[in-house]
N, C-alpha and C positions, 0 to 999 in steps of 0.2 A: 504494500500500500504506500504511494508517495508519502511525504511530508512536506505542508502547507510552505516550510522552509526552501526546499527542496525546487519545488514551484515556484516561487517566488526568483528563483537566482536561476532557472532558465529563461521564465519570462525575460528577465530585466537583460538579459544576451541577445536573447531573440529580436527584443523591442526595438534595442539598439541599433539593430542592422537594418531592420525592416521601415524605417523613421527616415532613412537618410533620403533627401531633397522632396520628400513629398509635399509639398509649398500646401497646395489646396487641400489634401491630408490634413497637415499640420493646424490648418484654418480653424474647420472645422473639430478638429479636436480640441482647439482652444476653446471656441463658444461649447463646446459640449462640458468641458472641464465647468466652465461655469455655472451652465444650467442644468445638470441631469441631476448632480447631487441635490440639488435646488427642489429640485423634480421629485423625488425621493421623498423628502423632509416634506413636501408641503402634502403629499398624498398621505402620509404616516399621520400627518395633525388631524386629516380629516376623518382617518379613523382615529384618534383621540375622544375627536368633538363630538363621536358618536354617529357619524355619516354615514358609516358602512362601507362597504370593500370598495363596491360600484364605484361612488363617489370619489375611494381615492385613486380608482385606478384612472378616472374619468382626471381627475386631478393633475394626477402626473402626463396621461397624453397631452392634455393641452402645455402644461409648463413647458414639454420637451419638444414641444413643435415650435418653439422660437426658437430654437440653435438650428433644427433645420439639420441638412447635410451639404454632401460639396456641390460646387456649381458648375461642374465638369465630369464629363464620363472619365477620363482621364483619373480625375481627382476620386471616383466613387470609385472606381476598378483599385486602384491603391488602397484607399480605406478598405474595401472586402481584403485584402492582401492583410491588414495591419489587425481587422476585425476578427479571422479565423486565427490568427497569431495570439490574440488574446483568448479565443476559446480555449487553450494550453491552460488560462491561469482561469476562466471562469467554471469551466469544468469541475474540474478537482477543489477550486476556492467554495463551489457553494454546496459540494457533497460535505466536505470537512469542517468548512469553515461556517460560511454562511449560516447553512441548516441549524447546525447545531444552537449557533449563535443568534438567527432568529428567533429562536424561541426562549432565548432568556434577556435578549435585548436586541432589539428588532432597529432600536436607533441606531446601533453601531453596527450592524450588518449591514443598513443603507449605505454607512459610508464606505463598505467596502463592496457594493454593488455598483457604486456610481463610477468609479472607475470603467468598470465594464462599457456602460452609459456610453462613456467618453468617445467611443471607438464608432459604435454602431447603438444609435438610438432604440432601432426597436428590438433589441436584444434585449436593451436595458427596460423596457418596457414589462417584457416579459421575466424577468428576473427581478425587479422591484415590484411587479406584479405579482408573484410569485410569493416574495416576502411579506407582502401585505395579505395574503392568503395564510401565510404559516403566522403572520401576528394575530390576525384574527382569530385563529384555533388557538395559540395561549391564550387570547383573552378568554375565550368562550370556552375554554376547555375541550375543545372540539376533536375528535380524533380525526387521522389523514380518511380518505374515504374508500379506501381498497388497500387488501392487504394481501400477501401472497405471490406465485409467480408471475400474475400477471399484470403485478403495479405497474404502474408506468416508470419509467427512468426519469421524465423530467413531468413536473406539475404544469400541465395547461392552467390558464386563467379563463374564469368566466368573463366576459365583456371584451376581451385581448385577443379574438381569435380574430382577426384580419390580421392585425399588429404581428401576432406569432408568426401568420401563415406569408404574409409579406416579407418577414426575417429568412423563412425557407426559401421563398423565391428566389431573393438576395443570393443565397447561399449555394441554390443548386441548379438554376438554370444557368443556360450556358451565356457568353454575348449576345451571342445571334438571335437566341428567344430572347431576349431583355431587352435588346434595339426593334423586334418585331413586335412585340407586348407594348410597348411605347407607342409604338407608330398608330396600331389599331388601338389603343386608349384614344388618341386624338380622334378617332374617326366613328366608334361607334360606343354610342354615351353611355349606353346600359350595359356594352359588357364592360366600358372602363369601371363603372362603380362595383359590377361586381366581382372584379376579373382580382380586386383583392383579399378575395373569398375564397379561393381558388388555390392548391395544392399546385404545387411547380409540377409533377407530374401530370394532372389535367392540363396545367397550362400550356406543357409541352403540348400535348397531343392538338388542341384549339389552334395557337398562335401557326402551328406548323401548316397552318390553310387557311386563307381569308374565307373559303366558304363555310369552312366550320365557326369561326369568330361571326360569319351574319349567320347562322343557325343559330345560335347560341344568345345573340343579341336579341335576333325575333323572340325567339322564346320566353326570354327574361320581359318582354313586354304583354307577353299573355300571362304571362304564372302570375297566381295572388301578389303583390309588392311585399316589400320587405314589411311593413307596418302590420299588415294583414297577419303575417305568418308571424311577426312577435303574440300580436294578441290570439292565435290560436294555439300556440305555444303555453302562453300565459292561462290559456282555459284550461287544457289537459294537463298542467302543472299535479293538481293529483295525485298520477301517475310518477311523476320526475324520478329519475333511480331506477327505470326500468330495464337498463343495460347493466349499470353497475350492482345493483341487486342479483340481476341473473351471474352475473360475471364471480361476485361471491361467495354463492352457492356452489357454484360448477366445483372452484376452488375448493370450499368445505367437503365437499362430498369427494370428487375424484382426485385432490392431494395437487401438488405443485408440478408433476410429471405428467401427469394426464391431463389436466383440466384444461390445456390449447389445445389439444389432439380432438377431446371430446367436442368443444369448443365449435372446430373445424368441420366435423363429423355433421352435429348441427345446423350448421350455415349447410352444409353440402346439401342436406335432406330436404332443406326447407320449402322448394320450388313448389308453387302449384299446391299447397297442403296447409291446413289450419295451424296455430298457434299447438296445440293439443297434440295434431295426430303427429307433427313433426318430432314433438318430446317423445311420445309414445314410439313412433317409426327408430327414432335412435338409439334409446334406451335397449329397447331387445335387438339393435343390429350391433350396438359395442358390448351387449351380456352375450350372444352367441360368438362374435368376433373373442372376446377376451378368454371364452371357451376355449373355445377352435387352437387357440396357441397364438393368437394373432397374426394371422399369413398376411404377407404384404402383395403375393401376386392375386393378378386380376380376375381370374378366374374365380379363386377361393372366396375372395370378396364378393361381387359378384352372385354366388351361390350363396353366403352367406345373406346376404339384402333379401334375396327372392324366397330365402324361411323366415324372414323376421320383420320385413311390414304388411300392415296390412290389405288384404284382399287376396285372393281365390287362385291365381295363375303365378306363382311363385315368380320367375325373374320376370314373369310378362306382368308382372305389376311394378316390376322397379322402373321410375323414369329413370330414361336412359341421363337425362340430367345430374338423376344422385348417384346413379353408377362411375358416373367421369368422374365427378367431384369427390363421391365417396373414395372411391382409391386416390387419390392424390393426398388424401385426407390421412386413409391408414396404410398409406404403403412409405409417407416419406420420414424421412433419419428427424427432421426437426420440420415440426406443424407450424410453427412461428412462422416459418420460410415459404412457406406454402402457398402459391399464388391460384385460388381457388377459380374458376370460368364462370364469369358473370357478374358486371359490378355489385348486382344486390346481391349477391350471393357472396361473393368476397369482400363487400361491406361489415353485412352480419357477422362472417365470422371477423373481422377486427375491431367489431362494434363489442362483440361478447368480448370478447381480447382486452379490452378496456382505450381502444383508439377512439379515444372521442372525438378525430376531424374527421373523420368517415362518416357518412349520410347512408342509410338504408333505406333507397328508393323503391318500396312494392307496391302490391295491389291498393294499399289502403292510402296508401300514400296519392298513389293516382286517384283512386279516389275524390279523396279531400282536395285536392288541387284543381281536380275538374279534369284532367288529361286523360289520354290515353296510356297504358301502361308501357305498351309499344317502343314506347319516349327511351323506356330506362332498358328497352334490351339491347345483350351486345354478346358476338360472338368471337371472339378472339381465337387468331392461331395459335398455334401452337410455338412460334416465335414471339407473340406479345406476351402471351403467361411466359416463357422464361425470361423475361423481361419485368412480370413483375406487371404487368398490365391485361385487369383481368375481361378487357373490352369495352373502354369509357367511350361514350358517345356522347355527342353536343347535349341531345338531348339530359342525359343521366349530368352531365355537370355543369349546368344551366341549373337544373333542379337541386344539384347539390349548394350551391353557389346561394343561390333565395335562401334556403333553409338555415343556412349558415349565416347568412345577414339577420334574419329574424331573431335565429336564436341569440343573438348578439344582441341586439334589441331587448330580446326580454329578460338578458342578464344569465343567459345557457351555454352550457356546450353545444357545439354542431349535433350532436348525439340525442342529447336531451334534447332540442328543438325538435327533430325528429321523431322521440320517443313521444314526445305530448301531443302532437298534432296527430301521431299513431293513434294515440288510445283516444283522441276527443273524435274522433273522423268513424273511428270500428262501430262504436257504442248508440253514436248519434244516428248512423245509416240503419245500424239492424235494429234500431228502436221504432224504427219505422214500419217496422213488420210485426212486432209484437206487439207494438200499442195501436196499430189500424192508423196510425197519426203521421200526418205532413213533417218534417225533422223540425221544419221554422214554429209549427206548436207546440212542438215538443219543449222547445226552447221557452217559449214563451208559457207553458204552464210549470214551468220548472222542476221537469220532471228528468232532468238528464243532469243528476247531482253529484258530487263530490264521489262519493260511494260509487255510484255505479260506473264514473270514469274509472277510479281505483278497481271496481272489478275488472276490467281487462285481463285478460289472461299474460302471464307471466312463467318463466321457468322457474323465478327462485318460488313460487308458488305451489305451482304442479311438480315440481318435484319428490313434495312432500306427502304427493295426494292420491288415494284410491290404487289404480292400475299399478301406476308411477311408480309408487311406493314398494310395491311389491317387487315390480322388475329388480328396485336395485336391492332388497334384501336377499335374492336369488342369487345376484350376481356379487354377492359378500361386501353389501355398502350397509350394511345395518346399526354400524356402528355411528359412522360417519353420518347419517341420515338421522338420527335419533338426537346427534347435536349440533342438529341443523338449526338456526334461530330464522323466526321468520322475519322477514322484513320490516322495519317500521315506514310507511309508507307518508307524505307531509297531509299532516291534521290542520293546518290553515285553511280557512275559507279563502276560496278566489275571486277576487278584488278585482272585478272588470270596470273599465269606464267604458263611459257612451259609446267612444269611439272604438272600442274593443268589442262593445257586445254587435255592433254592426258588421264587424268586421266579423265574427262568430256568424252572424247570418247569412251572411255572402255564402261562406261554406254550404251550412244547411241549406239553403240555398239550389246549391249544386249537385247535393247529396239527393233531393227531390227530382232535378231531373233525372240524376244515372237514374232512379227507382224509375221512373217512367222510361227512359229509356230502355230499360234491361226488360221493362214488360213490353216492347215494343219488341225484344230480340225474341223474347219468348212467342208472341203470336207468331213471330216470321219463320219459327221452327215446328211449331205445333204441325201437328198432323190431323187433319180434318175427316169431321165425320163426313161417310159417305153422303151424300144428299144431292136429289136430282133439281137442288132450288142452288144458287149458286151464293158464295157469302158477297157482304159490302165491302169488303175489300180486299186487294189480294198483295202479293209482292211484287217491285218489276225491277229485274236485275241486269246491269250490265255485265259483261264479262270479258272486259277489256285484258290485253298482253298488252306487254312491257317492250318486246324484244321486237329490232325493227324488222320488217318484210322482207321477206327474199327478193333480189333484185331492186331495190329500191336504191341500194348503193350507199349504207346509211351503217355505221359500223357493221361489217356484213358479217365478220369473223363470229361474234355475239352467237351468231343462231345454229352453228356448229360449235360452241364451246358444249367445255362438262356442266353437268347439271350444276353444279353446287356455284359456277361462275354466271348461269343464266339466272340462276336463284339471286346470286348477290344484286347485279342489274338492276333484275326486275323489284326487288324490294325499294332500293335508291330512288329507282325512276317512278315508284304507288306512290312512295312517300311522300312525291309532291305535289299528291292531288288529295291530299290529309290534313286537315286540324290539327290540333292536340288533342283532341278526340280521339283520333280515329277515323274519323267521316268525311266522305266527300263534298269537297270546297264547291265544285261544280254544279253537283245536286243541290248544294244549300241557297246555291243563287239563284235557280228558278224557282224557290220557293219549295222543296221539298227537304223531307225532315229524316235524313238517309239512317240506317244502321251504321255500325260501325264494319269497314270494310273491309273481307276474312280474303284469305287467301284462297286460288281454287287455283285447278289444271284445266288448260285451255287446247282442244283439238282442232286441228285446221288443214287441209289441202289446198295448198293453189291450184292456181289457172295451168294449165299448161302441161307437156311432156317432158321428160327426163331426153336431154340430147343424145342423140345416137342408138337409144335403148327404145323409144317409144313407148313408154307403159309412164302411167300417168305418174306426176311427182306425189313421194312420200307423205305419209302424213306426218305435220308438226306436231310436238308434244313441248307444251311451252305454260311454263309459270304463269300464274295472272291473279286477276282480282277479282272476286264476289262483291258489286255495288248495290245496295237494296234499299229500296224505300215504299213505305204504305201508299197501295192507289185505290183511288175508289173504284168501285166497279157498277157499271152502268146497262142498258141494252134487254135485262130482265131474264127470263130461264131461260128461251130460248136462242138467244143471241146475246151473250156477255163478252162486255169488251170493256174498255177504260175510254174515257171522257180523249173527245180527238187534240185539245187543250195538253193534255199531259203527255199524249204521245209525242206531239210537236216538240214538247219540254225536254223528253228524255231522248229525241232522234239529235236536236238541236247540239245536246251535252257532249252524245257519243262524237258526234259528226268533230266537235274541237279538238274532243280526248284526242279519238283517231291521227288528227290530223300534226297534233302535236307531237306523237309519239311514233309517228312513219309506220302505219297500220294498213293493211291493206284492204282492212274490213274492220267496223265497230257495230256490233252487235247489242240489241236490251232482248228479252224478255219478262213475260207475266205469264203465269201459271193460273188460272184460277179455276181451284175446284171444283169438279164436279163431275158429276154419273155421266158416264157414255160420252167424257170427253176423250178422242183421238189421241193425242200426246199422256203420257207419262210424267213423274216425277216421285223419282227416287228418294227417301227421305236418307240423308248419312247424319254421321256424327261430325265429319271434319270434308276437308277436299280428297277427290278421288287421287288414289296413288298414279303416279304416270304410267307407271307399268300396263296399271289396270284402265287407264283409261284412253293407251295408245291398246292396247287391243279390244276394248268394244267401240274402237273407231274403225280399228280395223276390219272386223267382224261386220257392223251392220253397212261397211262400205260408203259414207253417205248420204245412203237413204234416210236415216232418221241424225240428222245433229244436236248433238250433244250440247247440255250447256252447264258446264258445273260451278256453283252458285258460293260453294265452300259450304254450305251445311242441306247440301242433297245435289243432283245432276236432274235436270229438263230434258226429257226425251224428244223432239217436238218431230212431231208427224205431220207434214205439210200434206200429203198424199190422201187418199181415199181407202185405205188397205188397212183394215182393224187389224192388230198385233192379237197373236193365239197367247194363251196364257203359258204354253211353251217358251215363245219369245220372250217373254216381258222376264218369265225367269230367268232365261239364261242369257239376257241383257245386263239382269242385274247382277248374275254372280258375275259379267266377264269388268262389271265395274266395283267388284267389292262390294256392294247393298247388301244389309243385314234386315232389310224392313221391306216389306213387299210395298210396291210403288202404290199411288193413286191416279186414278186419270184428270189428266186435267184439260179447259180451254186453252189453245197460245192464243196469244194476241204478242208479236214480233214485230223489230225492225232491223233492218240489215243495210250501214251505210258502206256501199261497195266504195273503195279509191284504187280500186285494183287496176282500170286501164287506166286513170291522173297520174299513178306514182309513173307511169312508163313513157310519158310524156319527157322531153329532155328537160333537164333541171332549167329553171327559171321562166319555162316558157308555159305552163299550163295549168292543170286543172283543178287539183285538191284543196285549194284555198278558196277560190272563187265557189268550189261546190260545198266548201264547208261553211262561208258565207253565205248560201244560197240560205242553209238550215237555219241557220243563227236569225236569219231576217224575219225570219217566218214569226218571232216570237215577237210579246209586245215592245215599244220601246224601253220600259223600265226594266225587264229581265231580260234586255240585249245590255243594258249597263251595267245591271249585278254582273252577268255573265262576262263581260269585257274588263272590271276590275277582279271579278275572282279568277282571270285567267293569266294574271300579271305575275304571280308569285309562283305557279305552277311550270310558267313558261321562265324565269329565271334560275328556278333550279333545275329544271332540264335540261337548258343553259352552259349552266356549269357541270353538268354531270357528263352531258356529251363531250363537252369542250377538255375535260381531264380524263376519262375514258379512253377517247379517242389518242391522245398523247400518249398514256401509258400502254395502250395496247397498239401502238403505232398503227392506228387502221383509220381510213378517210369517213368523215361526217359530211352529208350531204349540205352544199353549200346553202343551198334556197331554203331548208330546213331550218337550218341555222339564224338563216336573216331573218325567216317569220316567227321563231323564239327572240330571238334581240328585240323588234320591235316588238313583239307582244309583251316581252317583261318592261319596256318603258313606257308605254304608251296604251296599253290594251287591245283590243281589235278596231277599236276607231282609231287609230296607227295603223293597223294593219289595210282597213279601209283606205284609207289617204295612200299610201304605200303602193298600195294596188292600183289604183289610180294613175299614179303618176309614172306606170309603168318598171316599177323596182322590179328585182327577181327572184319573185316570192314561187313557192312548188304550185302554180296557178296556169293552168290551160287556159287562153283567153277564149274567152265566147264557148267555154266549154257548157253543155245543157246539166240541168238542175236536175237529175234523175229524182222520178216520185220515189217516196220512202217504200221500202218493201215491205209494207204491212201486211200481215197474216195472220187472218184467224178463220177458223173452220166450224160448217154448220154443224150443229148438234142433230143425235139422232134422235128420233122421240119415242 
């Protein structure tokens, strides 16, 4: 172990050399000499005077923001040089010295904190922050708040966490990100405030794209503001300790050796699975694992998961999600090290760890925010996890980013912001369904109290309870569990203002449409009673691809890549026709109130013969998207169709999607129920596997076109030929269906641009005929439609524009120029453009083909 001496007589070597000619260095170390002890002492009086930590740490930022730092990159690249030199003496000064020393005189620790000060302010921040934390506990007699292996090394401060996390930056980005960080502060306002929020590894990944820094900016402009998410912080307060509580227990129960490992295990498990069944699922996979001898290979693991969670189909009930993360989990030398797949997934477990700048972005969290969960996923290779990066996305640290401002605000760690808006968001939604009540009454009959946020469910809770309890007396924790203490949970009442309980209703709020919307998901899945009377309204879905046309000359390679690179594409290029929802921008501008948009597989043959061979070109099998929204239905039993108003609406959508995305066809459907309709539809659970849906394309040849919705496939029978109840069977099995179909009416449209694309670039027709569609609607939903097509058309933009670079393959030029003008200007640009003869993908004088609409008489 050094001695305080010891240290002292390197630093003072070190200092010496590292000092010499640094002019604006030396500056600013003067004005720091003067002010940071200043800084110090004046935040120490305000906790005398009885202020509280807040105030003094509030205290010392402002004191030490008049010294300021140097006025030169030149002069701050030296101070980092002379700043990590003193880490030598703050290190080891505040394990031996300081510590100890704060807590029998907290005055004379300052003065040898302010040194630190001198070098790099917000160190000093954090380390007089720090002390004002360890004086507060002498006074109050308060003990540290974790104990065990997985304390932390250095004490975070509540209200200091930009301060801390900007010291990191300092510290560990390199020039290049700190001159790029800089440039995009000037240029885009929301991510500068929040961009000091932000972990130098997020920042890495952001700064290293301007596309990712304007993701990330829009976003911060839709998410609750920082204000909002203090006072929703400040409601589930309650709760607070819901990390460090669980992080305890683990400790108590599975000993200093295990409790990361277990810890990890947990996070692994967690995906897609209740609070409950996740403890439950892990508890009997680490009693039969610690059985077993603990195997670290895959297989054993593996085997072991598929006997010990629950449901019926042993490893066919393990997500393959827990299976990856579970072995990383028990097969590596040190769980600490461990870079789990999936930010929330590798959150949680450094949330349980006791990392409190970590944000655990899940379902509830989407939730309460009003977004799409979509936001926070991320699939990392296999070269980012050993990296240590377990797949951040703009989205997932935009949201980390708010939550970390908030909790700042209401005087939290990153963790705890997160842990309170968790348990006020869980409790408030499902009280909607037990008490028959709107969330915003609920509020208001004050019925969503103290208590029932504190129930929330918890590990250091469940641990101790029923199932739980037994697993671990099985697995020889009887001892350890028996002097388990439970939590003291905070008994204060919460003290909202006006502007807090407002800010509380926004939420509830939101939490009333998901319930509306989610009963919106549910009729769209329902499976209907037979009946020869037809219902009032049906679904009508588009079923747009991502990936461009064959022959269109438009990244061509795309459409012969591997699945898993058409996969990545086509998610990039949905994504920017999504909310934070989830739901289509498009649909929302002509006035319709879409689903949220699922993934499906999309069958297609072109026009045309295979050169040289003559037998018709192959069928595509190609990713895409299930778009759906409620339509009324009109026309009575014996002839139902939907209002010619909404067809216009939904042929108008397709006809831009199409156009934007180099489509050779854009296609909707509507299914609507009913006896002795011609067409099919298949109910599923998720979208048809391509396997299984390149062979019932291939099979019915066709004749009957498929259309998969992402939660069932449209058989549509345009033809006069009743399907035998043979067919319809072996239809279904050749597309995977577990549920026998229903017949239904189509009512279809089909925007052909299949002879437009083959027109030569700039001279023809797919614009002028996607125009054609767009006009047809009134003036007011040709202007939703022309500014909701701005933001769609700018990140496709950008997505062709770095695609095509990295995969060195050519983007069609006219394609190109009618995304530029349409993300500056909308399609009244695009109008004007046309006009004046630009060289937009536009046939001139090309004819407006009618919509191919199809629906088929009923038999009686």
């Amino acid at each position: 172990m050094p001695q305080p001496q010891f240290v002292f007589d390197r630093f003072g070597r070190v200092l010496r050399q590292e000092l010499a000619g640094l002019g604006d260095t030396a500056l600013t170390m003067g004005k720091n000499m003067v002010m940071q002890p200043a800084a110090g002492y004046a935040g120490l009086l305000d906790l005398v005077r009885g202020r509280g930590l807040d105030s003094a740490v509030n205290t010392i930022d402002s004191t030490q923001a008049i010294a300021g730092g140097p006025s030169t990159r030149e002069g701050m690249r030296n101070l980092q040089a002379v700043s990590d030199t003193i880490g030598l003496l703050t290190e080891p000064l505040t394990e031996y010295v300081v510590d100890p020393l704060g807590k029998a005189s907290p005055a004379a620790a300052a003065g040898l904190l302010g040194l630190a000060a001198v070098v790099d302010p917000a160190k000093g921040v954090g380390r007089v922050g720090k002390l004002g934390k360890l004086s507060a506990e002498a006074a109050t007699g308060g003990e540290r708040a974790l104990t065990g292996a997985l304390r932390p090394g250095l004490d975070p401060v509540r209200g200091q966490t930009s301060n801390e996390l900007k010291a990191m930056q300092r510290r560990d980005l390199s020039a290049q990100e700190q001159d790029a960080l800089a440039g995009y502060r000037q240029r885009y306002s929301d991510f500068a405030d929040a961009s000091s929020f932000m972990t130098p590894q997020e920042l890495g990944k952001v700064v290293g794209s301007e596309s990712n820094v304007r993701k990330v900016d829009e976003l911060l402009r839709t998410l609750p503001h920082a204000n909002e998410m203090a006072s929703l912080a400040k409601a589930g307060a309650p709760k607070q300790g819901w990390y460090r509580a669980s992080t305890q227990a683990l400790i108590d129960v599975f000993g200093h050796d295990d409790a990361p490992r277990f810890a990890s295990l947990l996070a692994a498990m967690s995906p897609q699975t209740s609070v409950e069944m996740n403890l439950s699922n892990t508890l009997k996979t680490w009693k039969n694992w610690t059985a077993a001898g603990r195997p670290t290979d895959e297989k054993s693991i593996r085997a072991i998961l598929g006997s010990s969670v629950a449901g019926t189909k042993g490893e066919g009930s393990v997500l393959e999600a827990w299976a990856q993360n579970a072995h990383r989990s028990l097969s590596a030398a040190d769980p600490l090290k461990v870079t789990l797949s999936g930010p929330k997934v590798d959150s949680f477990y450094h949330n349980l760890a006791d990392d409190v700048y970590r944000v655990t972005n899940d379902a509830w969290i989407a939730n309460g925010l009003g977004v799409d969960q979509g936001l926070f996923s991320g699939s990392p290779t296999s070269l980012q996890l050993s990296r240590g990066d377990p797949g951040l996305t703009p989205g997932y640290i935009a949201t980390n980013a708010r939550i970390r401002q908030g909790a700042q605000k209401a005087g939290m760690f990153p963790s705890e912001g997160q842990e309170t808006v968790w348990s006020l968001a869980m409790p408030l939604y499902e009280s909607q369904s037990r008490l028959g009540l709107p969330a915003r009454e609920i509020l208001d009959r004050g019925l969503l109290t103290p208590d029932v946020i504190r129930g929330t469910p918890d590990f250091s809770t469940l641990l101790n309870q029923g199932q739980n309890a037994k697993i671990l007396e099985q697995a020889g924790y009887g001892d350890q569990l028996a002097a388990l203490r439970p939590h003291q949970w905070p008994e204060a009442s919460v003290d909202l203002s006006l502007a807090d309980q407002r800010n509380v209703d926004k939420m509830a709020r939101r939490l009333e449409e998901l319930q509306s919307n989610r009963a919106l998901e549910s009729r769209a899945i329902r499976v209907p009673v037979s009946s020869p009377t037809p219902p009032s309204t049906a679904f009508a879905y588009a079923t747009p691809e991502m990936i461009p046309g064959e022959g269109i000359g438009h990244l061509p390679g795309l459409l012969y890549d591997t699945p898993g690179a058409r996969q990545n594409f086509t998610s990039r290029a949905g994504s920017a026709f999504k909310d934070v929802q989830g739901r289509d921008v498009l649909r929302q501008a002509v006035g319709h109130n879409p689903l949220q948009t699922r993934s499906m597989t999309g069958a297609f043959r072109p026009d045309g013969e295979v050169p040289f061979v003559g037998a018709r070109k192959p069928i595509e099998v190609q990713p895409g998207f299930g778009i759906g929204s409620e339509v009324q239905v009109v026309g009575g039993a014996k002839n139902p169709t939907i209002p010619e108003r909404v067809q216009r609406e939904l042929t108008a959508v397709e006809a831009l999607r199409g156009a934007m995305t180099g489509q050779h066809g854009s296609p909707w459907n509507v299914q609507i129920p009913m006896a002795g309709g011609e067409s099919l539809f298949f109910p599923m659970d998720k979208k048809v596997n391509p396997d299984n849906m390149g062979l019932a394309a291939v099979m019915t040849n066709g004749e009957f076109p498929l259309a998969d919705t992402g939660a069932g496939t449209a058989l549509i029978n345009f033809g006069n030929r009743p399907l035998a109840r043979l067919e319809r069977d072996q239809i279904g099995g050749w597309l995977g269906a577990s549920q026998q179909p229903y017949p239904s009416r189509n009512v279809s449209d089909y925007v052909d641009y299949s002879q437009e694309w083959r027109a030569p670039p700039g001279s023809g027709a797919v614009t002028r005929k996607m125009l054609g569609y767009v006009d047809q609607l009134p003036q007011g939903k040709q202007a939703a439609l022309s500014d909701a097509s701005m933001k769609p058309a700018d990140s496709l933009h950008d997505l062709y524009t770095s695609v095509g670079a990295s995969r060195n393959e050519p983007t069609r030029d006219d394609l190109m120029l009618l995304l530029d003008i349409m993300r500056k200007q909308g399609l009244q640009g695009v109008r004007g453009a046309l006009n004046s003869g630009a060289a937009l993908p536009v046939a001139a004088g090309a004819m407006i083909a009618p919509g191919l609409l199809q629906y088929e008489e009923g038999r009686d």
